[in-house]
KOLPAMAR-689328 format. One record per atom (N, C-alpha, C, O): atom name; x, y, z; residue in one letter; residue number from 1. Coordinates in steps of 0.02 Angstrom, whole numbers, plus 50000, padded with zeros to 5 digits. Atoms other than C-alpha are relative to their C-alpha. Last residue first. Layout:
atome=CA | xx=X | yy=Y | zz=Z | residu=A | num=NUM $
...
//
This chain:
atome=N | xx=50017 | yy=49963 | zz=50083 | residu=X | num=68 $
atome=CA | xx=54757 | yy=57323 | zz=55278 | residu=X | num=68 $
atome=C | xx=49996 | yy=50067 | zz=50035 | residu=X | num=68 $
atome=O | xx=49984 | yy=50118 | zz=50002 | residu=X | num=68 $
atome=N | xx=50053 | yy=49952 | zz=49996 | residu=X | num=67 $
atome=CA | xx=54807 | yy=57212 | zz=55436 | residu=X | num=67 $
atome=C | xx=50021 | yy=50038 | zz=49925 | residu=X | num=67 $
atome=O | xx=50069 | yy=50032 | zz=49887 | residu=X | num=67 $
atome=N | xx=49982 | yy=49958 | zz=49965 | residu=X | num=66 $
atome=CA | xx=54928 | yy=57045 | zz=55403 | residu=X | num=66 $
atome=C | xx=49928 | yy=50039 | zz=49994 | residu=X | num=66 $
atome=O | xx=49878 | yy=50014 | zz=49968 | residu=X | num=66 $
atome=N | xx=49972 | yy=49969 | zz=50053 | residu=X | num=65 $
atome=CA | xx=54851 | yy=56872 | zz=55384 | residu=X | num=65 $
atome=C | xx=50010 | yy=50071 | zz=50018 | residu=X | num=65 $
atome=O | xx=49977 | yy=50088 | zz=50067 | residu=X | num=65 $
atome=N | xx=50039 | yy=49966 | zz=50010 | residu=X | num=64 $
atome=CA | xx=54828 | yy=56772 | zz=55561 | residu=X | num=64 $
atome=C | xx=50012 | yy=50050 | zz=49929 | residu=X | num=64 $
atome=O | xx=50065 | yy=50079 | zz=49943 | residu=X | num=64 $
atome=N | xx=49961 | yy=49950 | zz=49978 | residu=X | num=63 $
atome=CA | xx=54927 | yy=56613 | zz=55534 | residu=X | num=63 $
atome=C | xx=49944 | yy=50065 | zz=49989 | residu=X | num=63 $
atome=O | xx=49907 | yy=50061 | zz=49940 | residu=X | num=63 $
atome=N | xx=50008 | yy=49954 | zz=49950 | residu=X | num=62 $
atome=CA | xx=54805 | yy=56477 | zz=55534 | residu=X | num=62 $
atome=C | xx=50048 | yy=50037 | zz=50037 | residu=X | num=62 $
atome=O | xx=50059 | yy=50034 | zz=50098 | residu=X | num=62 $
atome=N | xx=49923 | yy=49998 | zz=49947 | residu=X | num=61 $
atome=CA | xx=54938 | yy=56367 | zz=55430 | residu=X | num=61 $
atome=C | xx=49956 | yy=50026 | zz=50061 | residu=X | num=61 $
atome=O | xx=49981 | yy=50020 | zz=50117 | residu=X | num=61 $
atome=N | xx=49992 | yy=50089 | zz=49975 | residu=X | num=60 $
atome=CA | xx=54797 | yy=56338 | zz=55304 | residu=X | num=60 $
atome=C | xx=50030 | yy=49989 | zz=50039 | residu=X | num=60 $
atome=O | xx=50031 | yy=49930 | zz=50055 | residu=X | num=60 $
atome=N | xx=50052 | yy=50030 | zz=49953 | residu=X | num=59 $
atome=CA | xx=54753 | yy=56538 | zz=55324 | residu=X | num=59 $
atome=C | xx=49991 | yy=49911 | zz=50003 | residu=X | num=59 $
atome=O | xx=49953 | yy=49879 | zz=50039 | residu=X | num=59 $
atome=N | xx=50006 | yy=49976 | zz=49945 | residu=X | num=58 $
atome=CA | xx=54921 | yy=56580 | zz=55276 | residu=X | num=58 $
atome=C | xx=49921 | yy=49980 | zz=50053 | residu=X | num=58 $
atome=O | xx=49912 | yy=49966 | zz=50112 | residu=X | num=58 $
atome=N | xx=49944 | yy=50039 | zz=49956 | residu=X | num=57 $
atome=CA | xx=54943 | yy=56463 | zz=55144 | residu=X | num=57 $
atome=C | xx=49983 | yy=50020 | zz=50072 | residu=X | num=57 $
atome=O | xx=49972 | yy=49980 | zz=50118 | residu=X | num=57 $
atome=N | xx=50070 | yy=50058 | zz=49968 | residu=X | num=56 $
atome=CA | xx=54766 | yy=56542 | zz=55074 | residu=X | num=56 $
atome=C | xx=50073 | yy=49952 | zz=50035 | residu=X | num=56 $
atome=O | xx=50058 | yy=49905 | zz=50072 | residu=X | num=56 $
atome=N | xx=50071 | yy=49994 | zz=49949 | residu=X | num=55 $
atome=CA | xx=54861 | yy=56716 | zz=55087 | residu=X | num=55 $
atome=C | xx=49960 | yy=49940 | zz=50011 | residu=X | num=55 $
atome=O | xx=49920 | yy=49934 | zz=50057 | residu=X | num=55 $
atome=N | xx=49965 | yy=49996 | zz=49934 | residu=X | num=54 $
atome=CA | xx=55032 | yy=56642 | zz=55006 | residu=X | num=54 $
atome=C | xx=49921 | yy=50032 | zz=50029 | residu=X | num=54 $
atome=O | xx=49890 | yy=49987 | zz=50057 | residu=X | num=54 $
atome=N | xx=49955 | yy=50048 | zz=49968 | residu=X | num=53 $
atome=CA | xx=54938 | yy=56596 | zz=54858 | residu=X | num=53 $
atome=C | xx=50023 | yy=50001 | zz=50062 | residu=X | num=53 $
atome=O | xx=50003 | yy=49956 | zz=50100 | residu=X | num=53 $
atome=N | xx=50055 | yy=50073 | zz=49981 | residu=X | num=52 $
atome=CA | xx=54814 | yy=56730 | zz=54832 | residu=X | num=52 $
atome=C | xx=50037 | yy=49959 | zz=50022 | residu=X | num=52 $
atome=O | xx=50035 | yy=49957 | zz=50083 | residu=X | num=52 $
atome=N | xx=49999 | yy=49981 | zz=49936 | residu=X | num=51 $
atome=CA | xx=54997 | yy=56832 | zz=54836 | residu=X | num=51 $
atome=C | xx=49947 | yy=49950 | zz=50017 | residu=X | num=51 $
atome=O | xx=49956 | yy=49902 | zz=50055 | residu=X | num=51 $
atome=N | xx=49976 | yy=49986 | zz=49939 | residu=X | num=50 $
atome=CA | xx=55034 | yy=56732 | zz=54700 | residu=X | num=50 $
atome=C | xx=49991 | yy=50018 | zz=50053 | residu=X | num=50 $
atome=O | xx=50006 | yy=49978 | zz=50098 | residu=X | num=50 $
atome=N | xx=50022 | yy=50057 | zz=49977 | residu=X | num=49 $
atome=CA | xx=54872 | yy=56748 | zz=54600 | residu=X | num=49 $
atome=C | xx=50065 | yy=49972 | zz=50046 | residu=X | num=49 $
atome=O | xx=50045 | yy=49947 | zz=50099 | residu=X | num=49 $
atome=N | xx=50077 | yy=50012 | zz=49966 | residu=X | num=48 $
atome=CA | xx=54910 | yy=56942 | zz=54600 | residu=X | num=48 $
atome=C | xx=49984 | yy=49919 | zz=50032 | residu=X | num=48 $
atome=O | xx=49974 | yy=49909 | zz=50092 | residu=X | num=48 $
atome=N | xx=49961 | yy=49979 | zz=49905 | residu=X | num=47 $
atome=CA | xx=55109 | yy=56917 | zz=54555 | residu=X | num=47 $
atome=C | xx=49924 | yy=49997 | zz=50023 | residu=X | num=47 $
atome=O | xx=49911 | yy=49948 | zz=50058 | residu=X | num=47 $
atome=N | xx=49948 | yy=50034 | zz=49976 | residu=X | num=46 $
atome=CA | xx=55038 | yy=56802 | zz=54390 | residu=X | num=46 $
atome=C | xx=50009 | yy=50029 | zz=50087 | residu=X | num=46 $
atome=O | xx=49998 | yy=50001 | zz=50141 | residu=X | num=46 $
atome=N | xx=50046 | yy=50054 | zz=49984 | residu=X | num=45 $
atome=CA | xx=54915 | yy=56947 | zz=54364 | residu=X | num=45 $
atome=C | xx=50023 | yy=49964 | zz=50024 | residu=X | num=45 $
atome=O | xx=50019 | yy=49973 | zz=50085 | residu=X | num=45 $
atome=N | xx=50040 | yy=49977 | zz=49924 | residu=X | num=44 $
atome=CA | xx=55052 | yy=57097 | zz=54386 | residu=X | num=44 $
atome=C | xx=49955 | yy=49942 | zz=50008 | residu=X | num=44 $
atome=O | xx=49956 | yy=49921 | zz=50066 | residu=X | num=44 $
atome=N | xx=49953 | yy=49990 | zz=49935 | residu=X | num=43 $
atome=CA | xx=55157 | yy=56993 | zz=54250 | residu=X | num=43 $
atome=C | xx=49959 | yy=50013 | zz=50070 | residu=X | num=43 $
atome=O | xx=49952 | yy=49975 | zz=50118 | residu=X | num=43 $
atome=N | xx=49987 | yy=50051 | zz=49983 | residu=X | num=42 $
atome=CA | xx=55002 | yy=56948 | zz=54128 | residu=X | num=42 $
atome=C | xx=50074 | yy=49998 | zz=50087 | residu=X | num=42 $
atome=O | xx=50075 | yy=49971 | zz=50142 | residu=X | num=42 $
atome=N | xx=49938 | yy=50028 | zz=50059 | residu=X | num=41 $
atome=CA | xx=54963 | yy=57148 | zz=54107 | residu=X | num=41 $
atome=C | xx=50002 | yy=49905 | zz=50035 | residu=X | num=41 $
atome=O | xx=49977 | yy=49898 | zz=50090 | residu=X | num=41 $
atome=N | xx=49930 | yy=50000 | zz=49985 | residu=X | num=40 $
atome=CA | xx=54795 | yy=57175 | zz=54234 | residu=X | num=40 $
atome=C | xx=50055 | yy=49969 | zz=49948 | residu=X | num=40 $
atome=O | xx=50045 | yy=49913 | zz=49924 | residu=X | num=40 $
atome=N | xx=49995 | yy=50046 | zz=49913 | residu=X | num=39 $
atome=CA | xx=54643 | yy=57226 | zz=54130 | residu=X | num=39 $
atome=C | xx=50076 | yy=49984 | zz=50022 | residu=X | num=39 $
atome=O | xx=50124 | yy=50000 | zz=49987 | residu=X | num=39 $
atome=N | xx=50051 | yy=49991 | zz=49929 | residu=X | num=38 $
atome=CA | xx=54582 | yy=57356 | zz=54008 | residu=X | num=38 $
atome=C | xx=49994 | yy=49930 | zz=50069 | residu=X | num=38 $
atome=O | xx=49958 | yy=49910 | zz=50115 | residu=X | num=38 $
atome=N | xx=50054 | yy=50052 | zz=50012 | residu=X | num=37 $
atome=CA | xx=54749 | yy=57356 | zz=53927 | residu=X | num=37 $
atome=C | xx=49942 | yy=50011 | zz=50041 | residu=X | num=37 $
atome=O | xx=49946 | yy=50034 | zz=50098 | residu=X | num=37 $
atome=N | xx=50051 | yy=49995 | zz=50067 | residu=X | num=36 $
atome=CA | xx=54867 | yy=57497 | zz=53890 | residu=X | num=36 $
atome=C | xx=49959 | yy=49934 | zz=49984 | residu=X | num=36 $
atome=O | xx=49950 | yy=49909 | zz=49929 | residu=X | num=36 $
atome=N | xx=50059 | yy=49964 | zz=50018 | residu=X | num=35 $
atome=CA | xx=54855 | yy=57530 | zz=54068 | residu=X | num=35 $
atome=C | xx=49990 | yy=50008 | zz=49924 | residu=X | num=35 $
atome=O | xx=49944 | yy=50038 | zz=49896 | residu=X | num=35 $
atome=N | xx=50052 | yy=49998 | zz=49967 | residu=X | num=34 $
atome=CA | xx=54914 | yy=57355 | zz=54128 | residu=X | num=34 $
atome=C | xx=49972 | yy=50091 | zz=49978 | residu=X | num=34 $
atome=O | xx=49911 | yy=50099 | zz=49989 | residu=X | num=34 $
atome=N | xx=50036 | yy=50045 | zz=50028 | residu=X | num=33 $
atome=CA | xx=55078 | yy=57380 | zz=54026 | residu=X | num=33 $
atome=C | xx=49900 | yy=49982 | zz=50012 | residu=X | num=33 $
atome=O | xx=49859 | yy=49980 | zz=49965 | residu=X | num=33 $
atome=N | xx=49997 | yy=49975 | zz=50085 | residu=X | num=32 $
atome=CA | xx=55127 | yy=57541 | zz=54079 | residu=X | num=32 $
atome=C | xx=49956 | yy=49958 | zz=49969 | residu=X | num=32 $
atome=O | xx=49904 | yy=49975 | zz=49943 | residu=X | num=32 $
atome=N | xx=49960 | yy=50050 | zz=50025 | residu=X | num=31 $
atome=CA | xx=55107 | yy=57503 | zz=54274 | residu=X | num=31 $
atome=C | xx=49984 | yy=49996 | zz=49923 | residu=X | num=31 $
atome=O | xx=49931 | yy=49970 | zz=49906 | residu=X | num=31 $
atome=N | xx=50028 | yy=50003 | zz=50081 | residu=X | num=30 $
atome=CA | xx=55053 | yy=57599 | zz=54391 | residu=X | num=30 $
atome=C | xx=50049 | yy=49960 | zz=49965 | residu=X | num=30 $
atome=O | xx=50104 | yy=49939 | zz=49982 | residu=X | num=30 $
atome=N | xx=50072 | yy=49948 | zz=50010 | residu=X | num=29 $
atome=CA | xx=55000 | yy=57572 | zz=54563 | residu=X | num=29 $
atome=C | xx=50016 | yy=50019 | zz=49925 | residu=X | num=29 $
atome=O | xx=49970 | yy=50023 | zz=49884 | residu=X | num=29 $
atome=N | xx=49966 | yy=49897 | zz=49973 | residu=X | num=28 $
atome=CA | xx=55122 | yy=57428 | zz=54579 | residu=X | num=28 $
atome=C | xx=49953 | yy=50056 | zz=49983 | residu=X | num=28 $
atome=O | xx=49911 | yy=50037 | zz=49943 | residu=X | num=28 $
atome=N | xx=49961 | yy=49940 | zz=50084 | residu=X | num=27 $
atome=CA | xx=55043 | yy=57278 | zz=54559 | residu=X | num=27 $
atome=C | xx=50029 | yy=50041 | zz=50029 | residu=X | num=27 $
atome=O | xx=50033 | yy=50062 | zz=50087 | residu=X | num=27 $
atome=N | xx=50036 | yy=49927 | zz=49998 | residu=X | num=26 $
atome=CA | xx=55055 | yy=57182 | zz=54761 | residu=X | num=26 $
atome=C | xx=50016 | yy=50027 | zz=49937 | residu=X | num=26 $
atome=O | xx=50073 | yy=50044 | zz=49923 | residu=X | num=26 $
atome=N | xx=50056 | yy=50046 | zz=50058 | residu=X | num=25 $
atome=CA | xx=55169 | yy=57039 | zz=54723 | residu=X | num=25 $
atome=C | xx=49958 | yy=50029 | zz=49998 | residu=X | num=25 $
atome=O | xx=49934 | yy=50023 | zz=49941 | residu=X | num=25 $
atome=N | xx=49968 | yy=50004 | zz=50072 | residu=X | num=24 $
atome=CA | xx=55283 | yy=57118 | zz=54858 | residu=X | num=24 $
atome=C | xx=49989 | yy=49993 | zz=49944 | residu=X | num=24 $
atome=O | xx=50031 | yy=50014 | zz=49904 | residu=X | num=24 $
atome=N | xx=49985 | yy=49903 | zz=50032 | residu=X | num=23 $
atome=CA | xx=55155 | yy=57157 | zz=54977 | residu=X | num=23 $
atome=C | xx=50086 | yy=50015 | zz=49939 | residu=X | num=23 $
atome=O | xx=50111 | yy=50059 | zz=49905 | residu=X | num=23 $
atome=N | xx=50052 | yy=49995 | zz=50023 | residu=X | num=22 $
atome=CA | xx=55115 | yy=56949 | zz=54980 | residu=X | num=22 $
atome=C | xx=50002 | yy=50105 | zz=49989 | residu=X | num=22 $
atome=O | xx=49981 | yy=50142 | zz=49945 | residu=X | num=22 $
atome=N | xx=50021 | yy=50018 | zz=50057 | residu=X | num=21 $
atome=CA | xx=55282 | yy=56918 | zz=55006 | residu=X | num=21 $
atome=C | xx=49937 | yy=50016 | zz=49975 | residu=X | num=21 $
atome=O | xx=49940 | yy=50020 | zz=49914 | residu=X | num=21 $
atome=N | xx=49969 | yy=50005 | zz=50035 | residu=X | num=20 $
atome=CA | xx=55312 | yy=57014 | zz=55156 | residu=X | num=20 $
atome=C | xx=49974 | yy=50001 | zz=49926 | residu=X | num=20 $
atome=O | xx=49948 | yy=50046 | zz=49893 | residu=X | num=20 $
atome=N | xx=50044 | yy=49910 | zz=50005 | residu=X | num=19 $
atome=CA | xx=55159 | yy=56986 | zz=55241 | residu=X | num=19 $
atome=C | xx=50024 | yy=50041 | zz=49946 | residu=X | num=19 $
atome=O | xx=49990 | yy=50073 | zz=49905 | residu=X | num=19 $
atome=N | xx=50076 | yy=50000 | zz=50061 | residu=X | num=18 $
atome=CA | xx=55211 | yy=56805 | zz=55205 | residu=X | num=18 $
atome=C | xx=49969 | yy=50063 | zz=49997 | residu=X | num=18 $
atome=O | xx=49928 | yy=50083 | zz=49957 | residu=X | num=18 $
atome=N | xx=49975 | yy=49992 | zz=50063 | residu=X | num=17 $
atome=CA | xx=55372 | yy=56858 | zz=55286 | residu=X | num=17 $
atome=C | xx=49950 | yy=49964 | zz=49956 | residu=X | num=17 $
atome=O | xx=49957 | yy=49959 | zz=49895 | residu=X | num=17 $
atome=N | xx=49977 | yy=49943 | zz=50037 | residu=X | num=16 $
atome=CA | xx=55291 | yy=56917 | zz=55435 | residu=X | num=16 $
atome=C | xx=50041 | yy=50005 | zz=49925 | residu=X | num=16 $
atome=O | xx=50053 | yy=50055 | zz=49891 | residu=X | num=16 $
atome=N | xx=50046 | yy=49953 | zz=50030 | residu=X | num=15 $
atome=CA | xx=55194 | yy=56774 | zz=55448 | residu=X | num=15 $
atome=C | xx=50002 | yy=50066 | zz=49993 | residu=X | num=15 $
atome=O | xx=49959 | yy=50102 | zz=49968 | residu=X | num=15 $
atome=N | xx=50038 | yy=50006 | zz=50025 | residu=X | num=14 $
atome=CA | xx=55319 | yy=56664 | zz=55471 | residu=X | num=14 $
atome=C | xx=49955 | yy=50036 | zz=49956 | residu=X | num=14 $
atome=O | xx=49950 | yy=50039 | zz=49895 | residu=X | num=14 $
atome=N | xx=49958 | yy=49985 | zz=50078 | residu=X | num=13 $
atome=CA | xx=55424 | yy=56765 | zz=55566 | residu=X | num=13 $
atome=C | xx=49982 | yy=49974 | zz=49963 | residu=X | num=13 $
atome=O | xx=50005 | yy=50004 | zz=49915 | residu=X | num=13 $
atome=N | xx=49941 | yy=49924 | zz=50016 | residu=X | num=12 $
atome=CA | xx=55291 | yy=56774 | zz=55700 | residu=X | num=12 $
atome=C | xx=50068 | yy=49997 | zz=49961 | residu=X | num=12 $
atome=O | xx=50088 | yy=50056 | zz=49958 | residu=X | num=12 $
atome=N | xx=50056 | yy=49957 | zz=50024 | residu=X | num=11 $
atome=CA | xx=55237 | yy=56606 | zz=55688 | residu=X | num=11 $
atome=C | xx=50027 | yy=50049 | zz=49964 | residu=X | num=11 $
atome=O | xx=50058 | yy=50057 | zz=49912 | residu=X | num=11 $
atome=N | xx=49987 | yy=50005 | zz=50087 | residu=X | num=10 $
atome=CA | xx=55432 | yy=56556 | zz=55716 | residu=X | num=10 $
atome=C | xx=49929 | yy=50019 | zz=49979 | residu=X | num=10 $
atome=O | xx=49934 | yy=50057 | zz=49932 | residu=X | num=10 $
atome=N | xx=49949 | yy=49966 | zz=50033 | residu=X | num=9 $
atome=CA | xx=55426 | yy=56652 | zz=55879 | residu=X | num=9 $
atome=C | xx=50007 | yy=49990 | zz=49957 | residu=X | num=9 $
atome=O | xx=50025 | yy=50035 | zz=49920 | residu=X | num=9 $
atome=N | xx=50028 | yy=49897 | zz=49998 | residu=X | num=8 $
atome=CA | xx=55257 | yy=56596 | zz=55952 | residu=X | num=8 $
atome=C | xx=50066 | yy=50031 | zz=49943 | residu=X | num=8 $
atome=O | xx=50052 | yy=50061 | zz=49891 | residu=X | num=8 $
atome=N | xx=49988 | yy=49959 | zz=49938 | residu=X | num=7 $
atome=CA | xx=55327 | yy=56392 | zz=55920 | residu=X | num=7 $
atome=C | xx=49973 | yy=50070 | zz=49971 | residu=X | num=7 $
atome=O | xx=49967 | yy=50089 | zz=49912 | residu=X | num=7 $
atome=N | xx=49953 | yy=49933 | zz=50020 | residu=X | num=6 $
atome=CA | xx=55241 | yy=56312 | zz=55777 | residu=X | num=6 $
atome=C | xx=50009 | yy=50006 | zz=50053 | residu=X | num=6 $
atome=O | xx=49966 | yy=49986 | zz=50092 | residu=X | num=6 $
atome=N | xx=49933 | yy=50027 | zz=49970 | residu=X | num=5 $
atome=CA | xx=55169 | yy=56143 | zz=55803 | residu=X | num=5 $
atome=C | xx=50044 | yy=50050 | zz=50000 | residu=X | num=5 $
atome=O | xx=50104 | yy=50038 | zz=50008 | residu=X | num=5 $
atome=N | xx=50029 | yy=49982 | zz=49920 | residu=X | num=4 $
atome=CA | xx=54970 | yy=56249 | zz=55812 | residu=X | num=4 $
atome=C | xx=50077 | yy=49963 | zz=50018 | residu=X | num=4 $
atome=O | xx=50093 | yy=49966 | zz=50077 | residu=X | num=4 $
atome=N | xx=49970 | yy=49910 | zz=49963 | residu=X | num=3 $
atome=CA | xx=55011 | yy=56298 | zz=55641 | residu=X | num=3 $
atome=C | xx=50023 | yy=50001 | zz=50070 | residu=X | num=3 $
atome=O | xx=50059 | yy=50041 | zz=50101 | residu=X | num=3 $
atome=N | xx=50038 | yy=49960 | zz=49983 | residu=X | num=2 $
atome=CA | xx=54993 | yy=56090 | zz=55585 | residu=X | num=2 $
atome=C | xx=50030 | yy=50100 | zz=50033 | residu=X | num=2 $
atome=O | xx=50081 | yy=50122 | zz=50058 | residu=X | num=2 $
atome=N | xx=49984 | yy=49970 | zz=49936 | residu=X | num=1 $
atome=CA | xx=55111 | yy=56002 | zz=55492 | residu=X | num=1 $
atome=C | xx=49951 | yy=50057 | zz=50013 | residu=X | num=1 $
atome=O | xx=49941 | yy=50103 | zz=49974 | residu=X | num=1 $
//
């Protein structure tokens, strides 16, 4: 199913709850594990390639992804 079968209104909740999800899965600025390593702990990574996830959904759907 294409983006373009979406009505305006389900877009828009759509891609507010991929905005959602993807700032959920966001590390957290600190995070115990991740600083006694020199790279992200397996948890924050996992949530990282997640959000990747829902961001390339978002641009397969051509939903616009949120602003930064």
């Amino acid at each position: 199913m294409s983006a373009t079968s979406f009505q305006r209104a389900q877009r828009e909740t759509l891609r507010q709850a991929l905005a959602d999800a993807i700032s959920y899965r966001d590390p957290p600025l600190r995070c115990a594990d991740c600083e006694a390593l020199p790279w992200l702990c397996s948890q924050c990574a996992d949530g990282l390639a997640q959000a990747r996830n829902y961001l390339a959904l978002m641009r397969e759907l051509e939903i616009s992804p949120p602003a930064l």
